[in-house]
N, C-alpha and C positions, 0 to 999 in steps of 0.2 A: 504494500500500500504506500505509495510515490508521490509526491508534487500535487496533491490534489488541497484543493478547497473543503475545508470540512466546515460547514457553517450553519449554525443557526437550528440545528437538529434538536430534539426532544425523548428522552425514555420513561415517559409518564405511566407507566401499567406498573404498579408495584408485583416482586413478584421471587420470590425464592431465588438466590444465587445470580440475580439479573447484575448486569452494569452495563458502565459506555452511553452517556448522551451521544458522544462523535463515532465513535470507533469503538467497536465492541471483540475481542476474540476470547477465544471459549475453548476448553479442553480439545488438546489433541493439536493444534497447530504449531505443532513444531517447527522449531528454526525461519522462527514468521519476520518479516522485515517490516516497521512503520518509519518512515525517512521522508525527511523535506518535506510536511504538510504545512497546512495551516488548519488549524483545528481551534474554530472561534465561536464562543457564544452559541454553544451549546448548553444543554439541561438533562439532569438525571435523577430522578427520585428514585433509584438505587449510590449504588460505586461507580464514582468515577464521571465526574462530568463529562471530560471531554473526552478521555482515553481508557479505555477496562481492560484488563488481561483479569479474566476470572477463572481458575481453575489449573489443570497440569499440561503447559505448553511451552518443552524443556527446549534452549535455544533461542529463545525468542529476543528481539533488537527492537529499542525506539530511539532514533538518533537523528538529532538534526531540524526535529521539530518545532514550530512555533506553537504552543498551546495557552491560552491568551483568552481570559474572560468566559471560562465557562464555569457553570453551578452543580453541584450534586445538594439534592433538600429532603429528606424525610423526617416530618416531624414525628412517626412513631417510633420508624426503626433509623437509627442513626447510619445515613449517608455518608463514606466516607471519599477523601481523593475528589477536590472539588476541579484539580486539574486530571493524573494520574492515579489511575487504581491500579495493583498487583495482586492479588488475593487468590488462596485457594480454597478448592469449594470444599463445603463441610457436608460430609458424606450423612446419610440415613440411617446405614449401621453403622454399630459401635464396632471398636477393637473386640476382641477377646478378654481384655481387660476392662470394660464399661467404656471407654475414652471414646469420645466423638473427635477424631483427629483428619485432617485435609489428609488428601496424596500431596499437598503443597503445588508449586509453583515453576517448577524445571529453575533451571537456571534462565537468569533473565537479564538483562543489560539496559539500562537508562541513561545513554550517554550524547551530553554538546547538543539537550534541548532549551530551548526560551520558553521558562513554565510563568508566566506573569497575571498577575488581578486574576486569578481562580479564587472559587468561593467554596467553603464544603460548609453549608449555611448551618447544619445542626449534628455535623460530626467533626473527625479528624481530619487532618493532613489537607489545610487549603489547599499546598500543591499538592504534594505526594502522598500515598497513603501504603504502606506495604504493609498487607495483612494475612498471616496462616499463611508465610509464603515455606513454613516446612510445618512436618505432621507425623506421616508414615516411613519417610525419610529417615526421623530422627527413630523410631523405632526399628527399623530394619538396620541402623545403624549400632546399635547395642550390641555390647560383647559379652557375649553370651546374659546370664543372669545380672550382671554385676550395674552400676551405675553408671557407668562407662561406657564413653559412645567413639564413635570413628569418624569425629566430624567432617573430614574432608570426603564422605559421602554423603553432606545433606547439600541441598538447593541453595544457591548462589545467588542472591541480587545484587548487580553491582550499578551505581550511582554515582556516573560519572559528567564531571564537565560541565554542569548545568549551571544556568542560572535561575534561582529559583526567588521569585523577587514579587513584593507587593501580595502577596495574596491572603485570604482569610478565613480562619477558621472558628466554625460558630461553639467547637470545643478546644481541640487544642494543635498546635503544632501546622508550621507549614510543609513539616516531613513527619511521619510520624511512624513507629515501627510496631506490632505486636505479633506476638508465635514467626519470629521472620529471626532468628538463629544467626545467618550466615548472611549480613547485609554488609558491603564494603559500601562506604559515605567517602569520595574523594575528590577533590579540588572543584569541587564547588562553591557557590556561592550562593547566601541565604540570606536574604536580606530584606529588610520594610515591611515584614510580614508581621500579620499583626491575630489575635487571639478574640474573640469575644466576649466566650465563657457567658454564652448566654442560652446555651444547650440547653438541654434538659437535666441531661449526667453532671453538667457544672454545678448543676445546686446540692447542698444536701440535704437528705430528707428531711423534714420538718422546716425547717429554713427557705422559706420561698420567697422572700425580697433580697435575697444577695446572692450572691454566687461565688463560686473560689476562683481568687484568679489562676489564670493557666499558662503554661509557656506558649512562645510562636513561633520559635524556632524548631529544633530537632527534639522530638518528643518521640522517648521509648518508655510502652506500659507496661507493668504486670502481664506477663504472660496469662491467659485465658486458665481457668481451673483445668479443665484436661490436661491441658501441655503439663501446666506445673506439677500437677499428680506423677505424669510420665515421667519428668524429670525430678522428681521427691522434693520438692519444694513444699513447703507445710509452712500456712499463716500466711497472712495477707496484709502489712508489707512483710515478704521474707527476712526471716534472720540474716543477717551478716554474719558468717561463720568462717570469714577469711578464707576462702576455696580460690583459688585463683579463676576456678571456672566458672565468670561470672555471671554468662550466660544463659544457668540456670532459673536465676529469679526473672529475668527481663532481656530484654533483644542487647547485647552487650559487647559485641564480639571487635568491632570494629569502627 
């Protein structure tokens, strides 16, 4: 997908595992190319205003992009990636274990795009949003019984080159990371991005005229209960137990 105009599109059907106001791709499109678009002022009441990658599509390239004023909004279920969504889909059965865990996300590449004035009106990641971009991964990466994994076989997002500028998030972060293990963040630039904290998640419960303020920069959460289960994380914020592997409590790695 090439040199083309992406403009002004809409993904109003709310709908299980949906995304992409602009550009939507979906399980199975391996080693997919999105290069030199303009992808503007679009809308998504799922993930991903302008751009979706939902699901397991190992290889896949966005480079070179203009993504530029587009929305993701749900006020029930929080829309996130009001520019870029990455996200893998959250399967129907469980592990063998109870755990609702993605196949994740293949390895993926976000490199030398203009991600600017994106909106994720009532979730994360004005620009970016990487989420469950590992799952099955990191279990099939276990050695044998033990706590120990072989990380250099989970999914790879790497995050390169961009400028990620001006954009806004109705909770938090203009990048924002969760269940995403193996994210490299490099020479980019993140800047005038700004937080709302006027979500829903930003209030706490009983407390409904204020809200907590939120970051707007690079924002990584608490891994999701499933993952932290898989990964023996117990308590919500995790102990700091000095492990050098810090990527157990939250996306940490890089």
């Amino acid at each position: 997908i090439h040199h083309n105009q992406v403009v002004k599109n809409g993904l109003i059907g709310e709908s299980t595992g949906a995304g992409g106001g602009g550009i939507s791709i979906y399980t199975g499109a391996d080693a997919y190319r999105v290069e030199d678009n303009w992808v503007c002022g679009n809308f998504s009441v799922a993930q991903g205003g302008g751009i979706a990658h939902v699901g397991l599509s190992n290889g896949g390239r966005m480079e070179h992009n203009d993504v530029r004023f587009n929305e993701s909004f749900s006020q029930a279920n929080a829309a996130n990636g009001g520019g870029i969504y990455v996200g893998g889909q959250t399967p129907l059965v469980p592990t063998d274990d109870g755990l609702l865990l993605s196949d994740g996300t293949g390895n993926v590449v976000i490199n030398a795009n203009r991600i600017h004035g994106n909106q994720a009106g009532a979730g994360d990641g004005g620009g970016v949003a990487i989420v469950s971009a590992n799952g099955m991964d990191v279990v099939n990466s276990q050695i044998g019984n033990s706590s120990n994994y072989r990380s250099g076989q989970w999914w790879d997002v790497g995050v390169y080159n961009n400028m990620i500028t001006n954009n806004v998030a109705g909770l938090a972060g203009a990048l924002t990371l969760q269940d995403a293990l193996e994210v490299h963040v490099v020479n980019n630039t993140i800047a005038h991005n700004d937080s709302t904290a006027t979500a829903a998640l930003a209030f706490t419960p009983g407390f409904f005229n204020q809200s907590s303020a939120l970051p707007a920069g690079i924002v990584s959460r608490f891994h999701t209960p499933d993952m932290a289960s898989l990964l023996g994380v117990v308590g919500n914020p995790p102990p700091n137990d000095g492990r050098l592997d810090d990527y157990r409590p939250f996306s940490d790695r890089h």
